[in-house]
C-alpha positions in Angstrom: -9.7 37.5 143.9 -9.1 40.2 141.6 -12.1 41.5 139.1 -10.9 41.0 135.3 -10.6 44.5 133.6 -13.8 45.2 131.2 -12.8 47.2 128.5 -14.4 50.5 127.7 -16.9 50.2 125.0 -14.9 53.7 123.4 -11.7 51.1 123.3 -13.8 48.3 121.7 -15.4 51.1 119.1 -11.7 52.3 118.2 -10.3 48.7 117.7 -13.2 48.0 115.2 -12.6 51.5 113.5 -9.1 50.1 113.4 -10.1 47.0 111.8 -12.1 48.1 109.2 -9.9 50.4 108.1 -7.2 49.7 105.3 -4.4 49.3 107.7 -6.7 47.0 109.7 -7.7 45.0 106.7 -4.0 44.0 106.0 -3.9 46.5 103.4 -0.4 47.5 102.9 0.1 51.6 101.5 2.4 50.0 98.7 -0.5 47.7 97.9 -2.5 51.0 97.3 0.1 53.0 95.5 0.5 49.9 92.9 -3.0 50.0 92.3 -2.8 53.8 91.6 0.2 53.2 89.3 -2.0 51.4 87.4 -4.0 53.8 86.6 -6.6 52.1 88.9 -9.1 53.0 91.4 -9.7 50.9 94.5 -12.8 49.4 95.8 -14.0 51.7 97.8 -13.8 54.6 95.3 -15.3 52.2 92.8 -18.3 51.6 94.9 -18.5 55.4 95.8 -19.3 55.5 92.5 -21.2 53.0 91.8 -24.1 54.0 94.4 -25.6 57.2 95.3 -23.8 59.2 97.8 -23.7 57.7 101.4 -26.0 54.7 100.6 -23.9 51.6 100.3 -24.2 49.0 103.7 -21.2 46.8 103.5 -21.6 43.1 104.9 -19.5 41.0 106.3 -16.6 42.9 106.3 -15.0 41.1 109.1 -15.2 37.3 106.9 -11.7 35.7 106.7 -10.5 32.7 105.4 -10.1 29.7 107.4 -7.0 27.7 105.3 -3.6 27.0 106.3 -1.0 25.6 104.5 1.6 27.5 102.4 1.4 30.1 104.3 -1.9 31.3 104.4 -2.3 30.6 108.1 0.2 33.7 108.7 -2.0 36.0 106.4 -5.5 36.3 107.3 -6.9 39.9 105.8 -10.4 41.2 106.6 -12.7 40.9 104.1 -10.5 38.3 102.3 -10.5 40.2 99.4 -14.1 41.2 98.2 -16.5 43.5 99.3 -20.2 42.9 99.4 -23.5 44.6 100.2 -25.8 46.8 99.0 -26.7 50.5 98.3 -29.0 53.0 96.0 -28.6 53.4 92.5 -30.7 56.5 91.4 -33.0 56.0 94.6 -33.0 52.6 93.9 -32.0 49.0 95.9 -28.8 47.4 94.1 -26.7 45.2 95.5 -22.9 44.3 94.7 -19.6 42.9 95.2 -16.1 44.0 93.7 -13.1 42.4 94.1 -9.9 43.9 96.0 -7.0 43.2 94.2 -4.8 44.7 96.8 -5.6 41.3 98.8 -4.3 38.4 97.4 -4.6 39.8 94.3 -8.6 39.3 94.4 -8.4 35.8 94.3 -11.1 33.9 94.9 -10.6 31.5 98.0 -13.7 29.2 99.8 -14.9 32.3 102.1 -14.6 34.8 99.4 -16.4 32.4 96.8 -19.1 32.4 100.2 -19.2 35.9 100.5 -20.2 36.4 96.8 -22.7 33.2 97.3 -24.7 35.2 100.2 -24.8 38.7 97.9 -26.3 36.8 95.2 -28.7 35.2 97.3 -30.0 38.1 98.6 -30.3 39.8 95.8 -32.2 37.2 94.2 -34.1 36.9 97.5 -34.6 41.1 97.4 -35.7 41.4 93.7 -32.9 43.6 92.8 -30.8 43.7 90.5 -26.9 42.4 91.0 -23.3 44.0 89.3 -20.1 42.8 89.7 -17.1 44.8 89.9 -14.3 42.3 88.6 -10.8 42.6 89.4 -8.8 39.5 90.0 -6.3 36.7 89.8 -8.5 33.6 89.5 -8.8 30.9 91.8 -6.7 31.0 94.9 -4.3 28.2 93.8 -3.4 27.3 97.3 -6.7 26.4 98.6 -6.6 23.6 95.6 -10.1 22.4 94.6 -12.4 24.9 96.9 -11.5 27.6 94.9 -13.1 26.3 91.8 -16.3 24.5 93.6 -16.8 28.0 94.8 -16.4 29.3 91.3 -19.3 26.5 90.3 -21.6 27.8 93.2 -20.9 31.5 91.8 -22.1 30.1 88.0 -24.7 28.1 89.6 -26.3 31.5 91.3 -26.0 33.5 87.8 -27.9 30.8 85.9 -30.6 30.8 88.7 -30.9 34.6 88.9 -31.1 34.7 84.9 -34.4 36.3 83.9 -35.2 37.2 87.4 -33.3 40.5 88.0 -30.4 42.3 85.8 -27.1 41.2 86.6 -24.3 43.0 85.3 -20.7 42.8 85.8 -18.1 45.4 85.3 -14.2 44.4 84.5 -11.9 46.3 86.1 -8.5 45.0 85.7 -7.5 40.5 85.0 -10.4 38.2 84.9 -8.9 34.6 83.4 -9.6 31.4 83.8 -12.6 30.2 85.7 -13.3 34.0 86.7 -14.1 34.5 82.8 -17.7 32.4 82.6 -19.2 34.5 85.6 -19.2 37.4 83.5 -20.3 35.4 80.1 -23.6 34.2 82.2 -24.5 37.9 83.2 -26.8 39.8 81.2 -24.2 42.8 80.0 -20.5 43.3 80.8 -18.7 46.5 80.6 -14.7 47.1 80.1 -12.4 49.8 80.5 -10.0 50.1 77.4 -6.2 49.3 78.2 -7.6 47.8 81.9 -9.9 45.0 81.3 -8.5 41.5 80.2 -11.0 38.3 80.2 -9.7 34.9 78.7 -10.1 31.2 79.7 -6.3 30.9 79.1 -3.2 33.5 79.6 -0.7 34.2 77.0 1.8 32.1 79.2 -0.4 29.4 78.5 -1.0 30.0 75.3 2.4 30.3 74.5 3.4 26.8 76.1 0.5 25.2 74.1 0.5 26.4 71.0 3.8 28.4 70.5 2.0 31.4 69.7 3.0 34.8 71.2 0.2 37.0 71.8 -0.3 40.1 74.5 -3.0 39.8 77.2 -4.9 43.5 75.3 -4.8 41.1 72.1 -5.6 37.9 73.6 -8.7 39.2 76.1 -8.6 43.0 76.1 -11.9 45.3 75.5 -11.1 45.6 71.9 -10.9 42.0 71.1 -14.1 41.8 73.3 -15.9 44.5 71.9 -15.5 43.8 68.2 -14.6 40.3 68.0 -16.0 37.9 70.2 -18.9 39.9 71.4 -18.3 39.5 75.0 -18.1 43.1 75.7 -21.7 45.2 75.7 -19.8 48.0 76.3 -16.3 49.5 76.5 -15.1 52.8 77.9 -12.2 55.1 78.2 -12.0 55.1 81.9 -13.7 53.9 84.8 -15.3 56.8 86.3 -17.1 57.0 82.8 -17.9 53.5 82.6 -19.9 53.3 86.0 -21.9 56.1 85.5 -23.2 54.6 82.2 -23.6 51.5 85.2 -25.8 53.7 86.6 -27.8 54.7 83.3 -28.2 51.5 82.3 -29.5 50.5 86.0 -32.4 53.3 85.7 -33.7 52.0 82.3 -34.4 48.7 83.7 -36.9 47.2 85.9 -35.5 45.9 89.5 -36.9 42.3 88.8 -39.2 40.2 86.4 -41.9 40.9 88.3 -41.6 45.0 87.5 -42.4 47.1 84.7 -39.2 49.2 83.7 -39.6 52.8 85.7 -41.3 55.6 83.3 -39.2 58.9 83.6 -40.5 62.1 83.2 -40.7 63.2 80.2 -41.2 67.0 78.3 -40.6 65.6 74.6 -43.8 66.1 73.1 -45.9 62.6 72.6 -47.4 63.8 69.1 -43.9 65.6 67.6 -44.0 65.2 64.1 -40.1 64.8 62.2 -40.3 65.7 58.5 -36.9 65.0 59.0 -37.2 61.4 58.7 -38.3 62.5 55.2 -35.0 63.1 54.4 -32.9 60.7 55.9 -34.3 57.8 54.5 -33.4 57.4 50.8 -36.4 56.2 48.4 -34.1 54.1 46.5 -33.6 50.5 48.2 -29.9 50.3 46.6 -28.7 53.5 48.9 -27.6 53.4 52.5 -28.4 55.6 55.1 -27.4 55.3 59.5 -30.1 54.1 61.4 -29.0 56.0 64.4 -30.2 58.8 63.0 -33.6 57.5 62.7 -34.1 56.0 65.9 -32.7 59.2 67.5 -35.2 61.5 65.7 -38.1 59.0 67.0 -36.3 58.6 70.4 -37.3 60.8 73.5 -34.8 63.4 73.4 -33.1 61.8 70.7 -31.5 59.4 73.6 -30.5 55.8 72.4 -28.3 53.8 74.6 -26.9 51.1 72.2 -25.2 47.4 73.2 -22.9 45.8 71.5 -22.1 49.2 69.2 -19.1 47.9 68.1 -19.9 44.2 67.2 -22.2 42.7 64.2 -22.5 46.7 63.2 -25.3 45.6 60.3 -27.9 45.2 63.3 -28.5 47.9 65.8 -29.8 46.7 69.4 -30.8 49.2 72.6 -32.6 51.0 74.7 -34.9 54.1 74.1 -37.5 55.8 76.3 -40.5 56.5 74.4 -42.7 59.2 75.8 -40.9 58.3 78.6 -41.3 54.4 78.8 -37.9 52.0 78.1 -38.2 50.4 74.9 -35.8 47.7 73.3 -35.1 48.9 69.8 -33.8 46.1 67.1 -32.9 47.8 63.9 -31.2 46.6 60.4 -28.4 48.7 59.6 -27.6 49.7 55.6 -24.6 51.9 56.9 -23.3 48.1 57.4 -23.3 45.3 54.9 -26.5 46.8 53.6 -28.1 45.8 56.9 -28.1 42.5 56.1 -28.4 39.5 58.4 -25.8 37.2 58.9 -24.6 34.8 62.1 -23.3 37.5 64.4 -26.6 40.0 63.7 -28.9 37.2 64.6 -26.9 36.8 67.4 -26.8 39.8 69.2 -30.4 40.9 68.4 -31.8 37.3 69.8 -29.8 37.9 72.8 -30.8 41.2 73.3 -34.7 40.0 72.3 -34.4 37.3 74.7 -33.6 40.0 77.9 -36.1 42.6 77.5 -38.8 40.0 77.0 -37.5 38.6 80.4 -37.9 42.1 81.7 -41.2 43.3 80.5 -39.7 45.7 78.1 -41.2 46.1 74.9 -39.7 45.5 71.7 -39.7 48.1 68.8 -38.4 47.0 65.0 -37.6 49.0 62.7 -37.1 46.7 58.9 -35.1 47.7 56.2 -33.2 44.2 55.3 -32.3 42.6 51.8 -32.3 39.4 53.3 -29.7 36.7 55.1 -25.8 37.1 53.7 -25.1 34.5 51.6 -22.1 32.4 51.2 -19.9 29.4 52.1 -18.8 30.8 55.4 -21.9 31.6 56.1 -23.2 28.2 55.9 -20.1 26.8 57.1 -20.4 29.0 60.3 -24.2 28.4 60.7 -26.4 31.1 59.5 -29.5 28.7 59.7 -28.9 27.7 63.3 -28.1 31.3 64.3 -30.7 32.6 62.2 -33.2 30.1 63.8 -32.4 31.6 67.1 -33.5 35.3 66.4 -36.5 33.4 65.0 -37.1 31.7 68.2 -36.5 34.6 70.2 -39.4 37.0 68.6 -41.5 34.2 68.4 -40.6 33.2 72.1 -41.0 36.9 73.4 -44.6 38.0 75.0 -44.1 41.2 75.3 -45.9 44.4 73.2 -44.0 44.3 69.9 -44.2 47.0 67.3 -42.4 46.1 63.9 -42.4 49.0 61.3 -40.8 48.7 58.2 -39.2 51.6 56.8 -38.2 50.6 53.1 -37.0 46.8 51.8 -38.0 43.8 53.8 -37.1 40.6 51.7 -37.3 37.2 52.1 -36.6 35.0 55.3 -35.3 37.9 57.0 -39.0 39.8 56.2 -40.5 37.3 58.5 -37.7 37.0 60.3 -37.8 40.7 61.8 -40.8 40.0 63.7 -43.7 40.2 60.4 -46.8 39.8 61.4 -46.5 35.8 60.6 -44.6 35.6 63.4 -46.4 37.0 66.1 -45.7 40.6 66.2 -48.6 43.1 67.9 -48.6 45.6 65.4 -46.8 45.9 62.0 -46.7 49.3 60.4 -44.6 50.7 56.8 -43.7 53.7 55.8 -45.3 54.6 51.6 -42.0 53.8 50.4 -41.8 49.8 51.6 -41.2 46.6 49.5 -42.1 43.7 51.2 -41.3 41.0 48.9 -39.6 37.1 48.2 -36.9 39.2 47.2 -36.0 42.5 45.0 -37.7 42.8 41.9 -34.2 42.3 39.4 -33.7 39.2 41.3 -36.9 37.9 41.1 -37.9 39.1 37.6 -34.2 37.1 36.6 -36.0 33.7 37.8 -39.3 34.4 36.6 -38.7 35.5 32.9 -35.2 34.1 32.2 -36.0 32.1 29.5 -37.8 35.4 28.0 -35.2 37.6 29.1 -32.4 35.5 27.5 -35.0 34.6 23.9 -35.4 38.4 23.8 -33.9 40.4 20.9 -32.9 43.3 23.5 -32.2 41.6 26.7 -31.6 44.1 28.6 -35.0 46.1 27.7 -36.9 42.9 28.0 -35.3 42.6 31.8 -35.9 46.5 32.3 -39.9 46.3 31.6 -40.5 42.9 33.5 -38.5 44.3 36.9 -41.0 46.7 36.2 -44.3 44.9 35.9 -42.9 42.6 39.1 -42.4 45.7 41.1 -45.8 47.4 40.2 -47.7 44.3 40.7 -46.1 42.7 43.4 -44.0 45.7 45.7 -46.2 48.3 46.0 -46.2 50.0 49.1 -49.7 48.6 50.0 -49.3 45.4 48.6 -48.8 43.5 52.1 -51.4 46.0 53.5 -53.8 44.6 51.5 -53.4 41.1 52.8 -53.2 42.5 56.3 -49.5 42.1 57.3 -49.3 45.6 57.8 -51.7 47.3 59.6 -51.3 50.5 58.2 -48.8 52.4 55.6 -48.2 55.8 57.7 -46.4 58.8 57.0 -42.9 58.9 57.9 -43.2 62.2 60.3 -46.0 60.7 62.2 -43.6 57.7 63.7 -43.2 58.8 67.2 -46.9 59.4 67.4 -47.8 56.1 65.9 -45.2 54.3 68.0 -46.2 55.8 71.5 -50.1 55.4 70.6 -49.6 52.0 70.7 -47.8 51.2 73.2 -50.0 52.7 75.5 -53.1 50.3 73.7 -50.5 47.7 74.8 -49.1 48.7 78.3 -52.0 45.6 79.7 -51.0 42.9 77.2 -51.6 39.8 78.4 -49.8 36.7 77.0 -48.9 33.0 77.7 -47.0 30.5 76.3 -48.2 26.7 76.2 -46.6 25.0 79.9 -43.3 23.7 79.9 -40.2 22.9 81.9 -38.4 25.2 79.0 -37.6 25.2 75.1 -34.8 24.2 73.4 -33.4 27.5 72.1 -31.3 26.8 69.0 -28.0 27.7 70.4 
C-alpha cells in the first residue's frame, strides 16, 4: 500500500500567500481598476492609512459565506467582503473594519454581518475605541432576512458600546438603507465630498414614491449631511485627508470610559497673557465678533478641532488641548444669528456635552448669548424640547466645567449655558459682562412703558431709564456680588485662569442619584 504524498509545508505557505492575496480573495483586476476610476482607494490602502505603519493584524481573513441559492454557491470570496482587526493609531490599540466594495459590492451578508459582530466585541471587550470604514451596497438582498438581522445585531453592538469607547465611522463611497443607522448611532461620522452618500431611501425610490427627482449628492451627499441634517461631524476633500484628521481626532480622546484623555506635551506657556483678546471682543453687546478667534488665542497653539463646523453655525462645539489636556469647548457664536440659541444649536452642543462627559473630558463655556430665537417655527419645530435637552445635558454631565462669560448672557439661555444655577464648577466674566432677564431696552420697555409712553419726550424718557436699568441691574459685578460668578477677570489672563483650574479639578469627584437611566428629552 502506497504512503499518501504529504505536502511540503513551503507548498502549503505559498497556497495561503495565494489566498490572501487579491487574486486569491476572488478579487478581479477590473474590480480594482473600477474602484480607481472612482476616484477611490481600496481597503487595504485605506487601512494603511488608517494605522501606523506595519501595525494592523487582520482577522479572519479566510471567513466565507455559507448561502446558496441564486448563485451565490458558485461565488464564495475570502473575506466576504469586509476586513476586520486591529492595529496602532499614534501608538495606540484601535480596532476596525472597512468594507470592500470590490466584493459583492460590500454587501452585508450573515458571515460578514458576524465578522463585524466579533470586531465590535472585542473592542468593547479591549477598551478601545472602534471606526468604521463604510463603503457598501446594503443588505445582501439574496440572503433575504439574515442580512438585515445581522444589521440589528450591528445596531445592537453600537448602542451597547455607546459611552464605553469612541466609535467612529468613516463613509467612503454608498451607505443606504439599513447601512445608514450604524453610522447615526456612532459618536462622529466623517465624509469625503463628491464620494460619500448616506440615505434610508435611493433616489430610485424616491422617485417611485413620491415623483420627485433628486441626485444621490443632493439626496445623501456630505453637503446635505454637513449643513442640513447634521449627520456629518466632518467633511473632507479627499480621503487621504480625511483619515488623518481620523487619526487626530483618535489622539484627543481617551481609549475608553474608564481613561482620562492622554495629555500631550506641551511648550505653550501655562501663564501666556493675550491682550489680544482685548481687541477682539467688541464692548458693545449689539456688535459681532468670530469666536474662533477667541478660543484659538486661549487654545494651546491656537489648535481647535471643531465638529459639526458647518451645521447650527450660531454655536461652536470642539476640542482644544489646554496646557496640554483635551478639553470640550461649547461657545455662542455672534458671527451667526448673533449667537443665539435656537433648535439645531441646542442640539449639537447637548450632543457634543453628552460625549465628553461620557469620556471624562472636561467642558469649557464660553457665554456671549441674547437669549433663545424666537418665533413660530421655532415653537412649531420645538425649541423648548430641544432646548430642554442642552439643559439636561450640563446638568447631567459630571465632569470639571468651567463657564466664562465673555459679554451678554440673557435670560433662559444665561442659565442655560451651564450658570452656576445649574451646576457648573466654576463660573468666571470678563469686566465687560451683562448678565441679565434680558437687555436693558427690552426690559426698561416692560418696566416703564406706561412712563415711557405718558412722557412728553418718549424717546428721552426711554434713553435715561435703559440707563438706570443698566447701571443698577448689569453691571459687570452685579452677578458677582450674588456669587454666580466667582470672579470678574481680566480678559488677557483667560488661559491662565482657565488652566489654574482645571488642574484644582483634574480629581473631581461626582455622582449622580442611582438609576437604570434618565429620560433625555429627545
Amino acid at each position: 500500500m502506497s504512503t499518501p504524498e504529504v505536502p511540503d509545508v513551503r507548498d502549503r505557505v505559498a497556497e495561503l500567500r495565494h489566498i490572501k492575496g487579491e487574486e486569491g480573495k476572488g478579487i478581479s483586476q477590473r474590480a480594482t481598476e473600477n474602484q480607481r476610476a472612482k476616484g477611490k482607494l481600496t481597503v487595504d490602502e485605506r487601512l494603511a492609512l488608517l494605522f501606523d505603519e506595519g501595525t494592523f493584524t487582520e482577522i479572519e481573513p479566510l471567513r466565507r459565506h455559507r448561502s446558496t441559492g441564486f448563485g451565490l454557491e458558485r461565488q464564495r470570496p475570502y473575506t466576504d467582503g469586509v476586513v476586520t482587526g486591529w492595529g496602532q493609531v499614534h501608538g495606540r490599540t484601535v480596532f476596525a473594519y472597512a468594507h470592500d466594495f470590490r466584493i459583492f459590492g460590500g454587501s452585508l451578508g450573515e458571515s460578514h454581518a458576524e465578522k463585524i459582530h466579533k470586531i465590535m466585541d472585542m473592542a468593547e471587550t479591549a477598551g478601545a475605541p472602534l471606526v468604521s470604514l463604510s463603503d457598501g451596497a446594503g443588505a445582501r438582498i439574496q440572503e433575504g432576512v439574515m442580512a438585515l438581522a445581522g444589521y440589528g445585531g450591528i445596531f445592537r453592538r453600537n448602542v451597547a458600546a455607546s459611552g464605553v469607547i469612541p466609535q467612529i465611522s468613516v463613509i467612503l463611497g454608498p451607505c443606504a438603507g439599513g447601512a445608514a443607522y450604524s453610522p447615526a448611532l456612532t459618536d462622529f461620522v466623517f465624509m469625503v465630498r463628491g464620494m460619500s452618500q448616506m440615505y434610508i431611501t435611493g433616489p430610485d425610490v424616491v422617485k417611485a414614491v413620491t415623483g420627485e427627482s433628486v441626485s444621490h449628492e443632493e439626496l445623501g451627499g456630505a453637503a446635505t449631511h454637513a449643513t442640513m441634517s447634521g449627520v456629518a461631524s466632518f467633511v473632507h476633500d479627499s480621503e487621504t485627508e480625511c483619515l488623518e484628521e481620523v487619526r487626530y481626532l483618535l489622539s484627543l480622546l481617551p481609549a475608553n470610559n474608564r481613561e482620562k484623555p492622554p495629555v500631550a506635551p506641551c511648550d505653550d506657556p501655562s501663564d501666556r497673557r493675550s491682550e489680544k483678546l482685548l481687541e477682539l471682543v467688541p464692548a458693545d453687546p449689539r456688535r459681532s465678533y468670530d469666536m474662533h478667534a477667541v478660543i484659538e488665542e486661549i487654545a494651546d497653539h491656537g489648535d481647535f478641532f471643531e465638529v459639526h463646523a458647518q451645521w447650527a453655525g450660531n454655536i461652536l462645539c470642539g476640542f482644544a488641548r489646554l496646557a496640554g489636556q483635551t478639553v470640550g469647548v461649547v461657545a455662542n457664536q455672534p458671527n451667526s444669528f448673533a449667537g443665539v440659541l435656537d433648535s439645531r444649536a441646542s442640539e449639537k452642543a447637548a450632543n457634543f456635552i453628552e460625549f465628553c462627559d461620557a469620556f471624562n473630558i472636561p467642558l469649557i463655556t464660553l457665554v456671549d448669548v441674547p437669549g433663545f430665537l424666537p418665533g413660530r417655527d421655532q415653537e412649531q419645530n420645538g425649541i423648548i424640547r430641544h432646548g430642554a435637552k442642552l439643559l439636561y445635558a450640563y446638568c447631567n454631565a459630571t465632569v470639571p466645567r468651567i463657564s466664562m462669560i465673555l459679554r451678554k448672557a440673557y435670560g433662559g439661555a444665561y442659565i442655560v449655558m451651564d450658570s452656576r444655577s445649574i451646576g457648573t464648577d466654576l463660573a468666571f466674566a470678563w469686566p465687560i459682562n451683562e448678565v441679565a432677564v434680558m437687555g436693558a431696552e427690552g426690559a426698561a420697555n416692560v418696566i416703564f412703558r406706561r412712563e415711557i409712553a405718558a412722557a412728553d419726550d418718549p424717546e428721552a424718557t426711554r434713553a435715561r431709564v435703559v440707563k438706570e436699568y443698566r447701571s443698577e441691574l448689569m453691571h459687570p459685578y452685579y452677578a458677582a456680588e450674588r456669587g454666580l460668578v466667582d470672579d470678574v477677570i481680566d480678559p488677557a489672563e483667560t488661559r491662565a485662569v482657565l488652566i489654574r483650574s482645571l488642574a484644582m479639578l483634574r480629581a473631581k469627584k461626582a455622582q449622580l442619584p442611582e438609576r437604570k437611566h434618565g429620560t433625555t428629552p429627545i
